[in-house]
C-alpha positions, 0 to 999 in steps of 0.5 A: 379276169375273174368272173365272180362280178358276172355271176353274182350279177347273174344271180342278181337278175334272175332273183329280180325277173326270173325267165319271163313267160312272154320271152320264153313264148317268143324265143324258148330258153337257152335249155329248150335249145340245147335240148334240140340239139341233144334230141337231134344228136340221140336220134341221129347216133343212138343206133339201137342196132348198134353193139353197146360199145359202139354206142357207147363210143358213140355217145361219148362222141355226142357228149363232147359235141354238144359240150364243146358247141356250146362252150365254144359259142360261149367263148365267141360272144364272151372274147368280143365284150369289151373288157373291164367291168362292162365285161363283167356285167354283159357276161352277168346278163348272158349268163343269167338265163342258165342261173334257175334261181327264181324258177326253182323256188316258184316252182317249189312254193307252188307246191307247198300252197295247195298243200298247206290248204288241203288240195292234196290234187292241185299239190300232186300236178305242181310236184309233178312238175319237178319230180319223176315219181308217180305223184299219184302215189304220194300222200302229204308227207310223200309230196312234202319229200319229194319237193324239198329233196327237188329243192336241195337237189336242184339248189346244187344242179341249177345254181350253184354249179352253174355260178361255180363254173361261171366264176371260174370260166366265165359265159364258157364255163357255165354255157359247158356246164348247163350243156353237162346237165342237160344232157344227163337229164335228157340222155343220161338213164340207166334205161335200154335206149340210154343204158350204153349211149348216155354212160358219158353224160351221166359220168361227165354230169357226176365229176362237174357236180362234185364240188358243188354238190358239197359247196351246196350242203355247206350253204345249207349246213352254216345257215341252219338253225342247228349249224351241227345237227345239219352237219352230222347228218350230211357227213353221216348219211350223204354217202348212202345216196343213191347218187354221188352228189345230190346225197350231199345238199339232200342230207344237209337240208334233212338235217338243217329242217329236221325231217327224213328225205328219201326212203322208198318211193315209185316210178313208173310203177317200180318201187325204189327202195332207197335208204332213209336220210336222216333215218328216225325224224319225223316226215315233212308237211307243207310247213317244212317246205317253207322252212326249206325255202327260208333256207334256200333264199338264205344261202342263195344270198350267202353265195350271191355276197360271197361272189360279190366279194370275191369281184372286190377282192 
């Protein structure tokens, strides 16, 4: 059975109410969950005593217990739906709270409104609130940056690989994949504690975003204004990303806004001297964030009818 009804219907829940604040208040969120048991597991097995490699084994030991758990319940709940359509549209409903379609773009317009008036403060504590980077550091253009380059990102992370592996396993599928994503941002790092325990999350993270990192850029690519402007960048500068997927959807949103993404910037006090997307167009301001919105909602309603008609067909 496919699950692309489930997942357009999914999509379709989450654009209309989001995770409303009094629930997650009463019962957190399925990703508040995960991470406990993530948290419980690093503190329980990461020992820092221990030799890298058996943290490492260790780590990768945790890694496919907190994937296999969470698909695992998954499956138990998806197999005891009645079958048909009814299925497919419980399936849509449990799965919406892993769809972040609504939350992202919230997020991403809360910054771009202080930063369109002029409150350079209240637009560095809305951006600190989806980057890492220090946001005092940031100017106008660095804060404009910073939350498209979020945005295109997280376009892939937060729906559109998780609907990928929804529609082709069902609640399993996207249950396993949000269990990848959350343990690589939670555990994932090149840092001393992680360095060894987290190199599974991160490569598992890597091999699960590979094909929606790229289905992402081709959203934004068709639906640009200049479909081929948008496309020669992704093709030109998506591989000289630090990371082997986020370049693709960053590139791609680059080009189809017409401004340069990445580039240097500071974290915990560390200057990392990333390369230019899009090297040579001119810095973003708090327009381009909207231009960059515009162009999320468009392809996010582009995969939500694709899926739909993948259910018909």
């Amino acid at each position: 059975m496919s699950f692309a009804g489930a997942m357009a219907v999914a999509m379709a829940v989450d654009a209309l109410i989001g995770w409303p604040v009094w629930l997650f208040a009463r019962i957190g969120h399925p990703v508040t969950w995960l991470g406990r048991l993530i948290n419980a597991v690093d503190t329980a097995w990461n020992r820092t005593s221990a030799p890298p490699a058996l943290r490492r084994a260790a780590g990768i030991a945790a890694a496919i217990l907190v994937i296999a758990l969470a698909a695992a319940l998954a499956w138990t709940i998806q197999i005891a739906l009645p079958a048909g359509w009814t299925r497919i549209v419980l399936v849509g409903i449990l799965a919406w709270p892993l769809v972040a379609l609504r939350s992202l773009h919230d997020h991403v317009a809360a910054v771009a409104n202080p930063l369109a008036s002029g409150d350079l403060a209240g637009a560095r504590a809305a951006v600190s609130l989806i980057v890492g980077r220090d946001p005092a550091t940031l100017d106008d253009a660095g804060i404009a940056r910073a939350t498209i380059e979020s945005l295109a990102e997280n376009s892939s992370d937060g729906i559109v690989a998780p609907v990928f592996w929804g529609a082709l396993f069902g609640l399993p599928g996207i249950a396993g994949y949000k269990a990848i994503n959350t343990l690589d941002s939670m555990i994932g790092h090149r840092t001393e504690r992680h360095e060894a325990f987290g190199w599974a999350a991160a490569r598992i993270d890597d091999l699960a975003n590979l094909i929606p990192a790229r289905l992402t850029g081709l959203l934004f690519v068709l639906l640009a204004p200049k479909p081929s402007q948008a496309w020669s960048c992704m093709l030109r500068d998506a591989r000289s990303h630090r990371s082997p997927n986020a370049g693709w959807p960053e590139a791609a949103m680059a080009g189809a806004i017409g401004v340069r993404l990445s580039g240097p910037r500071i974290y915990h006090g560390s200057t990392a001297n990333e390369p230019w997307l899009n090297e040579g167009a001119r810095d973003p301001a708090a327009t381009d964030i909207r231009r960059g919105l515009k162009l999320y909602r468009r392809a996010m309603m582009l995969l939500a009818g694709v899926l739909a008609l993948l259910a018909f067909a």
